[in-house]
C-alpha positions in Angstrom: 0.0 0.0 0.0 1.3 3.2 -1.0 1.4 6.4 1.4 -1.2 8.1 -1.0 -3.4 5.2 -0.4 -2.9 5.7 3.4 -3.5 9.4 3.2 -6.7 8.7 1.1 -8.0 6.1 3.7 -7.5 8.5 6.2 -8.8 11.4 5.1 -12.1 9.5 3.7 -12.4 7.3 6.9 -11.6 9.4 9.6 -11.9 12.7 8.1 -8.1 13.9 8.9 -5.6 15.6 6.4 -2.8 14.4 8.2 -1.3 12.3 11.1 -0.7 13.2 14.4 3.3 13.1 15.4 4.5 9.2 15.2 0.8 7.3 13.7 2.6 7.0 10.2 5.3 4.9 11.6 3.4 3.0 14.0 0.5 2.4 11.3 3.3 1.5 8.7 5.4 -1.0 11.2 1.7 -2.5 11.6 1.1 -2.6 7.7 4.4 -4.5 7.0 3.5 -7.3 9.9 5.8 -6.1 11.9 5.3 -6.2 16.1 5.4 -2.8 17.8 4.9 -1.1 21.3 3.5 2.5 21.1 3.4 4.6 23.8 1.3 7.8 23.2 -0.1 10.2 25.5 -4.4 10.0 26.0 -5.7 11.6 23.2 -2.4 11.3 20.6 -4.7 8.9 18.5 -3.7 5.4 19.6 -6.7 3.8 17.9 -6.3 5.2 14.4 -2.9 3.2 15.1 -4.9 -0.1 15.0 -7.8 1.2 13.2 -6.6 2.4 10.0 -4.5 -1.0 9.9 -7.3 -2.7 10.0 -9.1 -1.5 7.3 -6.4 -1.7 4.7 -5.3 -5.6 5.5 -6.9 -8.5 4.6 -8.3 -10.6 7.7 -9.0 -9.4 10.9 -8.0 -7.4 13.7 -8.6 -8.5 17.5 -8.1 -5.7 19.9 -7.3 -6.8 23.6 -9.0 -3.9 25.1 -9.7 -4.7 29.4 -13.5 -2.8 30.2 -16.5 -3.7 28.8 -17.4 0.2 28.6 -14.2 0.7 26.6 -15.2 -1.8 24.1 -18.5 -0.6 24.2 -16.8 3.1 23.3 -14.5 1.7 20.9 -17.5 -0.3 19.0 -19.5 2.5 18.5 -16.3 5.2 17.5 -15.0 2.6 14.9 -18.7 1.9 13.5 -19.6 5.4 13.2 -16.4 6.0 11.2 -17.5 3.1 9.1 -15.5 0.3 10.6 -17.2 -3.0 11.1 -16.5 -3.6 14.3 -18.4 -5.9 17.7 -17.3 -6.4 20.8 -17.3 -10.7 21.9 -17.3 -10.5 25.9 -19.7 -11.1 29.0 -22.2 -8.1 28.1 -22.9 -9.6 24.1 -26.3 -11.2 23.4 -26.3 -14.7 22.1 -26.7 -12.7 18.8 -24.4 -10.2 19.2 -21.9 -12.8 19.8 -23.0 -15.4 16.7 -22.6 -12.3 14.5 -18.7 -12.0 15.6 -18.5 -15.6 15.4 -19.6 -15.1 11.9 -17.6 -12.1 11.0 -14.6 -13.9 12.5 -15.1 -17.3 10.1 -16.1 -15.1 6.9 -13.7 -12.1 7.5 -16.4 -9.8 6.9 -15.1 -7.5 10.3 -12.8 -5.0 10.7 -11.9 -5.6 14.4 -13.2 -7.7 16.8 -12.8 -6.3 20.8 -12.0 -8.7 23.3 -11.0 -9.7 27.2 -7.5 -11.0 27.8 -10.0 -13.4 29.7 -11.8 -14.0 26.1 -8.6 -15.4 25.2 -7.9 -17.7 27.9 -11.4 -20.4 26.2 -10.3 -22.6 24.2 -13.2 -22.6 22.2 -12.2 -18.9 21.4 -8.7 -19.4 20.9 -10.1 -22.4 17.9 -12.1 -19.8 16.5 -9.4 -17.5 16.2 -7.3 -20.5 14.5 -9.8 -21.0 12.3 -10.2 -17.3 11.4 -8.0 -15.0 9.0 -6.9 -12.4 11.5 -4.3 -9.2 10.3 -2.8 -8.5 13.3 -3.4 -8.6 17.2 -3.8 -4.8 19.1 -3.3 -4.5 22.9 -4.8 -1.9 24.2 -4.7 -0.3 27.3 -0.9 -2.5 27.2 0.3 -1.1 30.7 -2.3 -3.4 32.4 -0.3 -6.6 31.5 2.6 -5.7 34.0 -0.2 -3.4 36.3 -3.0 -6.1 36.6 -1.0 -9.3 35.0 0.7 -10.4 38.3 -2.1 -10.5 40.4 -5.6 -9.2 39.7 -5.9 -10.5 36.0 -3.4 -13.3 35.4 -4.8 -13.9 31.9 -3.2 -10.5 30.9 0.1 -12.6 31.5 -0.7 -15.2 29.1 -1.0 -12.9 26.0 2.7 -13.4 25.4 1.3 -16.9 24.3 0.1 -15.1 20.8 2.9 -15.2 19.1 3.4 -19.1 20.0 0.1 -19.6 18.5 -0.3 -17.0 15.8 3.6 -16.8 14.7 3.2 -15.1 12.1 0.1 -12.7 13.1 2.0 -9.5 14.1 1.4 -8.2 17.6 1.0 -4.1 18.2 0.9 -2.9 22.0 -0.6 0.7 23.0 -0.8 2.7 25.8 -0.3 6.1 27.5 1.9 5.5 30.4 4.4 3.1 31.4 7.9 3.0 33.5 11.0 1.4 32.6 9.8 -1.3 34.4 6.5 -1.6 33.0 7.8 -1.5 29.2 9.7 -4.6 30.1 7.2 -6.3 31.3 5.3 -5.4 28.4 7.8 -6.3 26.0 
């Protein structure tokens, strides 16, 4: 994909002329499959990091993202933008979660927001297998070391993504983190 392309998608998707300081070479690190860890103040435009992405590759994109209400928020940003985009965690309906099911096995979504927990079922982690996905987005990254050890061990287990998917690329955001915290992350 050339950079025009990029530009056009971005200005016709999200309705800006240009990118905010370091969202071209995050988005373009993402584009090539390559792994990345982006941290970028609130507000800097961390989402159009994994957005855009997603709607230029072919397959999916599964967003680790750790609140139901931030799903919720993300869902309904990305889909007013003209994303296809659902949220598979505790809150779904039956339907709401046959749809993703669906979007997942056809590739008809964009991104697909989910639970480290969502992860940790293995009927989840089979779909995903069976699935084309693009790349895997970690939002909110900083919770892996911050809730990981203790309060949310399945935010621990991600690292196991790149056993399963080797060669699904793996991009980490968030706005704050210490030394120690990128490692952990990393």
């Amino acid at each position: 994909m050339t950079t025009p392309d990029i530009q056009a998608e971005l200005a016709n998707l999200f309705g800006y002329r240009e990118f905010r300081p370091y969202q071209a070479e995050v988005i373009s690190a993402t584009l090539a499959g390559r792994d990345s860890f982006t941290i970028m103040p609130t507000g800097g435009g961390k989402s159009l990091c994994y957005q855009l992405p997603a709607r230029l590759m072919d397959g999916v994109c599964v967003v680790v993202s750790p609140l139901i209400s931030l799903m919720k928020d993300q869902v309904d940003a990305a889909t007013a933008t003209g994303l296809k985009a659902v949220a598979f965690n505790s809150a779904s309906s039956m339907a709401e979660r046959e749809r993703a099911r669906a979007g997942l096995l056809s590739g008809d979504l964009d991104l697909v927001y989910v639970s480290p927990e969502r992860l940790a079922v293995p009927e989840f982690m089979d779909l995903l297998q069976r699935s084309r996905l693009s790349f895997f987005a970690i939002d909110e990254a900083h919770c892996i070391s911050q809730w990981g050890h203790d309060f949310r061990p399945d935010y621990l287990e991600l690292s196991r993504l790149s056993e399963i998917f080797p060669d699904t690329p793996l991009a980490a955001f968030t706005a704050t983190a210490t030394e120690r915290v990128r490692q952990d992350i990393v």
